[in-house]
C-alpha positions in Angstrom: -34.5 -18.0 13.6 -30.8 -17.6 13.7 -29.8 -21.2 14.6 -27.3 -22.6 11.5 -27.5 -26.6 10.9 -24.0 -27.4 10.1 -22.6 -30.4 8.0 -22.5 -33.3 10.7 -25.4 -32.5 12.9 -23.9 -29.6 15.0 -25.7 -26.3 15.5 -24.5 -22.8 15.7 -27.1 -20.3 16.7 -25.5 -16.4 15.6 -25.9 -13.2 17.0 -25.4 -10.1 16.6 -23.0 -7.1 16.6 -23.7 -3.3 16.0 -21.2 -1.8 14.5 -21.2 2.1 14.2 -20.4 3.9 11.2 -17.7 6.4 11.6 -18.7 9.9 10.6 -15.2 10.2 8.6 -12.3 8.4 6.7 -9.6 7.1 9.1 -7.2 10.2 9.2 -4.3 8.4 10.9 -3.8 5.4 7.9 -4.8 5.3 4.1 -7.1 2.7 3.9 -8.4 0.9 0.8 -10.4 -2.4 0.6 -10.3 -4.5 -3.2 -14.0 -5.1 -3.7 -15.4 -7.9 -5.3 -18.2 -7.7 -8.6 -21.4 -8.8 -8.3 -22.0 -11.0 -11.3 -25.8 -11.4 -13.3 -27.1 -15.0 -11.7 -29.3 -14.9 -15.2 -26.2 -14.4 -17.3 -23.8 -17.4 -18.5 -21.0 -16.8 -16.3 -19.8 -19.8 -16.9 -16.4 -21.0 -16.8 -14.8 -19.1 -20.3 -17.4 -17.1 -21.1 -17.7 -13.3 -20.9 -18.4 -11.5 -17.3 -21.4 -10.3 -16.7 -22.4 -8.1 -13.5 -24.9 -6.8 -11.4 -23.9 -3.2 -12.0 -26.8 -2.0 -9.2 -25.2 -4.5 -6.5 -21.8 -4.2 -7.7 -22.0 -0.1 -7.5 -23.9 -0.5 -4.2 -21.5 -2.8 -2.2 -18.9 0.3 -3.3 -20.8 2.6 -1.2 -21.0 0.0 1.5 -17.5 0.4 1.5 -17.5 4.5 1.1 -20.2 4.1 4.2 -17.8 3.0 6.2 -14.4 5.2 5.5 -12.4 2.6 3.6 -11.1 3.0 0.3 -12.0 1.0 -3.0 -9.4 -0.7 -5.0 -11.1 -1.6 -7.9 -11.0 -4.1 -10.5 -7.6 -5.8 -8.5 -7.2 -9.4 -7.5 -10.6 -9.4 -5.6 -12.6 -8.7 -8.5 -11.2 -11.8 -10.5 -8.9 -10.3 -12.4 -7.6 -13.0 -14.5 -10.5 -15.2 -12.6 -13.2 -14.2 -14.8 -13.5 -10.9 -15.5 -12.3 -10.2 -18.8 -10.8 -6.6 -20.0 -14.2 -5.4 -21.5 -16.1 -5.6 -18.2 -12.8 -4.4 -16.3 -13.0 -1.3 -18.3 -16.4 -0.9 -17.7 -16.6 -1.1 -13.8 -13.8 1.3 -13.9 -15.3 3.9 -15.5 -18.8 3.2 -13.6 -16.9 3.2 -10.3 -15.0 6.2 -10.9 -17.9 7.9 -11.1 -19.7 6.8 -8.2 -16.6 7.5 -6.3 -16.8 11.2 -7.7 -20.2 11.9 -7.1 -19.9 10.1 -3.5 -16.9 12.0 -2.5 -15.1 8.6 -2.0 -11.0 7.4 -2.5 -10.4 5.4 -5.4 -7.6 3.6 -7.4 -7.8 1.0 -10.1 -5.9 -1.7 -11.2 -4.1 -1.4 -14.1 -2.5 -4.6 -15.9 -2.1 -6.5 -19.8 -5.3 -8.9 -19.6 -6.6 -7.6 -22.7 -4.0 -9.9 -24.5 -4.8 -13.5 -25.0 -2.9 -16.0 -23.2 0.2 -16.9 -24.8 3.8 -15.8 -25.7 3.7 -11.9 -26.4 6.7 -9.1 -27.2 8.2 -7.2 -24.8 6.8 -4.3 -26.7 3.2 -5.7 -26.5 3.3 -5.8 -23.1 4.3 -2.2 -22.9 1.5 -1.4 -25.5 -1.3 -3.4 -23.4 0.0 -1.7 -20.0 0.0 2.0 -21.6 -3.8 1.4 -23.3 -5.4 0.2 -19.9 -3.2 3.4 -17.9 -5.2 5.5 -20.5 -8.6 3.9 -18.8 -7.7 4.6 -15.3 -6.8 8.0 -15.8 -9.7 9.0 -18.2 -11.8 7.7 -15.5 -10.7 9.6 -12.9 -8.9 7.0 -10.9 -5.4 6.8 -9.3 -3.7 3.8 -11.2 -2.2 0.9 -9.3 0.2 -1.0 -11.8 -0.4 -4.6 -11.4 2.1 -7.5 -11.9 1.7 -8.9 -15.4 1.9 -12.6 -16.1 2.7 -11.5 -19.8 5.5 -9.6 -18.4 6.6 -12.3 -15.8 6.4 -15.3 -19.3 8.3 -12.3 -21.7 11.2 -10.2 -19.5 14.3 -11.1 -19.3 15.7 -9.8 -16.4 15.7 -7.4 -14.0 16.1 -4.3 -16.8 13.2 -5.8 -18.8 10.7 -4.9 -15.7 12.8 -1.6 -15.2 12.5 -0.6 -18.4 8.7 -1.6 -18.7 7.8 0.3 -15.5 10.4 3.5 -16.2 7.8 4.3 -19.4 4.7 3.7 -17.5 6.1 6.4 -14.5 6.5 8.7 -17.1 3.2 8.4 -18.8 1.5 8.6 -15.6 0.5 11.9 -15.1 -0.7 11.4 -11.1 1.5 9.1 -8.6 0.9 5.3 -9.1 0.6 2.8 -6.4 3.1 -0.4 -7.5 1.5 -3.8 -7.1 3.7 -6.7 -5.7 1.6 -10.1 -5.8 3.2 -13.4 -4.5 3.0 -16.3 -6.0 0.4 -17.6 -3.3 -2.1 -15.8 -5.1 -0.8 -16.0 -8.6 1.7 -18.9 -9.5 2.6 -17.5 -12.8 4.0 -14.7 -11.6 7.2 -16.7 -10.3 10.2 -14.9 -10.4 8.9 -11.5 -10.7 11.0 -8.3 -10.7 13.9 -10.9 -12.5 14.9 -13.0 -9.9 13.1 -15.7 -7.7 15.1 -14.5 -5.1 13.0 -11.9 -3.0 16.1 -10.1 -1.8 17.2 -9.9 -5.2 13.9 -8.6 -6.4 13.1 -6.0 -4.0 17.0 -4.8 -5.1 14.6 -4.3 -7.8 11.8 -2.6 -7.0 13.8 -0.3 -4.8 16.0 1.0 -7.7 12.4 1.4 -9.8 11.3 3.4 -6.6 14.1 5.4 -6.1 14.6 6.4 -9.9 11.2 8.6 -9.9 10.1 8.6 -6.6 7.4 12.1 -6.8 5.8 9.6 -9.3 5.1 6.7 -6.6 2.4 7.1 -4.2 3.3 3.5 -2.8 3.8 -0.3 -2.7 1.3 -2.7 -2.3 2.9 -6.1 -1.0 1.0 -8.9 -1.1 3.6 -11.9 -0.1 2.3 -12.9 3.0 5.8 -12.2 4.8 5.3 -9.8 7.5 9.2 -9.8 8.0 10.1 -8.7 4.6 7.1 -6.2 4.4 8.6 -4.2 7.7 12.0 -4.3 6.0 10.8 -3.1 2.8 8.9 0.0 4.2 12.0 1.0 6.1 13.9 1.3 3.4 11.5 3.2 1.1 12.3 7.2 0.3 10.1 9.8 2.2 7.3 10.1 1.3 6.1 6.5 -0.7 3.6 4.4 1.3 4.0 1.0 2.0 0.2 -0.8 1.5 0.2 -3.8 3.4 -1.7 -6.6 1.4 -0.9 -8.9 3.7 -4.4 -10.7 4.8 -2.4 -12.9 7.7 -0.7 -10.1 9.5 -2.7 -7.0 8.6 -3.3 -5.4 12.6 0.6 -5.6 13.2 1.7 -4.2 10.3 -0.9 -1.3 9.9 -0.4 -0.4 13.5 3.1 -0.2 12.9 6.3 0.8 15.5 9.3 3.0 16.3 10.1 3.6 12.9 7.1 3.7 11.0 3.8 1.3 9.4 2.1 0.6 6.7 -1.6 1.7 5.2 -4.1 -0.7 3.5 -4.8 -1.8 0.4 -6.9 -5.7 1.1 -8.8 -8.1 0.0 -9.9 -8.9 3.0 -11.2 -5.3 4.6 -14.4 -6.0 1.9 -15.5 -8.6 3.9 -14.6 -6.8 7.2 -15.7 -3.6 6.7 -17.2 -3.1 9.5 -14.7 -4.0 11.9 -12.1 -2.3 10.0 -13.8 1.2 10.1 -13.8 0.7 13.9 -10.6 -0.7 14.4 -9.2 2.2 12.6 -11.6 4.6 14.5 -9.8 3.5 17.8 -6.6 3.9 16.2 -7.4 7.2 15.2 -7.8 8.5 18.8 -5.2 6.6 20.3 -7.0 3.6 21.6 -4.4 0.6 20.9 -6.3 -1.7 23.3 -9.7 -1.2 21.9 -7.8 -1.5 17.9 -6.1 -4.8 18.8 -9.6 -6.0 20.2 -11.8 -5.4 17.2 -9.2 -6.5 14.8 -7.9 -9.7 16.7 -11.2 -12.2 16.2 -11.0 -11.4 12.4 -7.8 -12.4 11.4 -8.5 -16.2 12.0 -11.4 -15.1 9.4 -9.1 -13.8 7.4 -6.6 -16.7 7.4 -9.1 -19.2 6.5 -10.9 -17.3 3.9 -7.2 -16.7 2.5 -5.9 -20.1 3.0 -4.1 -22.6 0.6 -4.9 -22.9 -2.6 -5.1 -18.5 -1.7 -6.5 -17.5 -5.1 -9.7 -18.6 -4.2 -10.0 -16.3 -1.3 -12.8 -14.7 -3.2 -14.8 -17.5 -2.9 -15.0 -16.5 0.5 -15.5 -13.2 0.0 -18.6 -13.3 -2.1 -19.8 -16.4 0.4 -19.8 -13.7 3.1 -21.3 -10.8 1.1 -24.3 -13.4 0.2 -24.8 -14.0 3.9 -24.9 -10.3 4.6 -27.5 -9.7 2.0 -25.3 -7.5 -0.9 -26.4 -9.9 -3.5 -29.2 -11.9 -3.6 -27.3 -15.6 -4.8 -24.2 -16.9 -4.3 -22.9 -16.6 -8.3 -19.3 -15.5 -9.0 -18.4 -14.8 -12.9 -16.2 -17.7 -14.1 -18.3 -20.4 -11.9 -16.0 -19.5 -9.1 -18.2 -20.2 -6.4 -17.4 -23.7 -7.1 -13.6 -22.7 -5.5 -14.5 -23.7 -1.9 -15.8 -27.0 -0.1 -18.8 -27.1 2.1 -16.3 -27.7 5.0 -14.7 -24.6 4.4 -17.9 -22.8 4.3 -19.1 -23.7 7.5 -16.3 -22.9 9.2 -15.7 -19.5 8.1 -19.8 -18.9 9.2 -18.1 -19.9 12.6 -15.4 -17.5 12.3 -17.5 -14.5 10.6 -19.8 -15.4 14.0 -17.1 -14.8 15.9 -16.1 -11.7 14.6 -19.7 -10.7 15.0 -19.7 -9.6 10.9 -22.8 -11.2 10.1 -24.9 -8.3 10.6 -28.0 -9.9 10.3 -28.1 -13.5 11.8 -31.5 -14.2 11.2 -30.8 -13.7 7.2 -27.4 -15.0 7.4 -28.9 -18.5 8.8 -31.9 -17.9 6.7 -29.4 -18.3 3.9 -26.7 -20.7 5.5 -29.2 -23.5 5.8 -30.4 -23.3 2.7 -27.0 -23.6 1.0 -26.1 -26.4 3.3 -29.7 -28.4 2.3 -29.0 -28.3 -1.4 -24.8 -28.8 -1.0 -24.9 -31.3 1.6 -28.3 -32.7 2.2 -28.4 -31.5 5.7 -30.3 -28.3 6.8 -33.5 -27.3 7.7 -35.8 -27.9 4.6 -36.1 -25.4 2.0 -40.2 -24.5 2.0 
């Protein structure tokens, strides 16, 4: 049966969709979706304690994504990066990743940031020690680096030359173009005043002159401030040649399908739990269907919004809640207790919205699994036999 018993006595009975796989990567954007680990539900995983993964499930949902055209971004924000998953297993899923990426033929990048230092006060010239070490990983590996914001770096520069100079060295170690990595404070509070300055105009003044001092070594910009507005002004302004990778998970369809004077590719949270729709949406965009790419992508972004909504760093709640439902992991565990991020109202909903979007795939498994979680969570279901 696909008929979900929802908190407060109303029922929701799913259906499906069949999404096609398209035969190639989009050809007409660069698309990359951050994709979420898949942690041991025999392991500790506990608040504090040490990540540890389903490497088969976690590798796997990466060629779900490969299956579909899109991108990974690994071990970024999605995979709880300073959530949960400590440096030692970052490292590891790097490494594993890049090489399922190389055998599969599939795009990769990797995040690159300081969390192998302990919370805390740091030097200036620790931070630039920490980023260097984990720019090492990504390249042996085989990925393309994207340099993540730091909260060391955001507690330790100074100003606006303290970032600069940080970044300068890391440009000129690189030896392959590095994507930049702007995260708001929505999904990271302690990285307030980033780039020097609170002010955003004042920080992108910022990022602009670390852009245009060594452009052949920036592939792009991810911005993740949820400010449609500033994004479109940003990417006009950047030097031929650098990409502007939208992160933004509220206004994604606008901004990667762009106007008069250009649009941005992809790097999001949010195309791991769409990848279906995505790979279409971008399909139709590929051959000149605007209609069709507005129509696929329009019913997700309420998804999106909700599964990204206030307090946003526990989007991936949402994310893993979704990959349970579609059968990539077998429990609903995230490293760090995270699955605890979410309330039972916001889980019902975004079943509703995922319905919507028709991205449960299979609704008989998906309300298999709904009603289960809403029985032991809020006493209400059909009963667990």
């Amino acid at each position: 049966m696909s008929t979900v018993n929802l908190p407060g006595g109303r029922t929701l009975t799913l259906s499906a969709r069949d999404w096609v796989k398209p035969d190639n990567a989009p050809t007409s954007r660069i698309a990359y979706a951050a994709a979420h680990v898949v942690a041991d539900p025999h392991a500790e995983n506990a608040p504090g304690a040490a990540a540890a993964l389903d490497w088969e499930r976690t590798l796997a949902f990466r060629h779900h994504l490969w299956s579909h055209g899109l991108g990974v971004a690994e071990a970024m924000d999605t995979a709880q990066r300073g959530m949960g998953l400590d440096y030692t297993a970052t490292r590891e899923l790097i490494r594993r990743s890049a090489a399922e990426a190389a055998a599969a033929g599939g795009r990769i990048v990797a995040g690159v940031a300081t969390d192998q230092l302990a919370p805390g006060q740091v030097t200036l010239d620790q931070v630039r020690r920490a980023y260097s070490e984990q720019l090492a990983d990504v390249l042996t590996a085989g990925a393309a680096p994207v340099l993540m914001c730091s909260r060391h770096l955001a507690a330790t520069a100074r100003d606006a030359d303290d970032y600069l100079g940080v970044y300068r060295e890391l440009l000129d170690e690189s030896d392959k173009p590095v994507v930049l990595h702007w995260l708001g404070i929505a999904f990271d509070p302690a990285l307030e005043g980033y780039w020097g300055s609170s002010e955003v105009d004042k920080a992108t003044e910022t990022v602009l002159e670390l852009i245009n001092s060594n452009p052949a070594k920036v592939d792009g910009i991810k911005i993740s401030l949820l400010d449609a507005d500033h994004e479109i002004s940003l990417r006009r302004r950047l030097p031929a040649g650098v990409r502007l990778y939208t992160g933004d998970d509220f206004n994604y369809p606008e901004l990667i399908r762009g106007d008069e004077q250009g649009y941005s590719d992809a790097l999001l949270g949010i195309f791991a739990a769409i990848a279906p729709a995505a790979a279409a949406a971008f399909a139709a965009l590929d051959r000149g269907d605007l209609d069709e790419y507005e129509r696929i992508f329009a019913p997700t972004v309420p998804l999106s919004r909700h599964i990204f909504k206030k307090p946003t760093f526990y989007y991936k709640t949402g994310i893993v809640f979704l990959a349970w439902l579609n059968g990539h992991q077998d429990h609903f565990t995230m490293v760090g207790g995270l699955q605890s991020g979410r309330s039972v109202p916001h889980f019902a909903e975004l079943i509703e919205l995922a319905d919507a979007a028709g991205l449960l795939t299979d609704p008989d498994l998906a309300a298999h699994r709904a009603n289960r979680f809403f029985e032991v969570t809020a006493g209400e279901g059909v009963s667990i036999r």
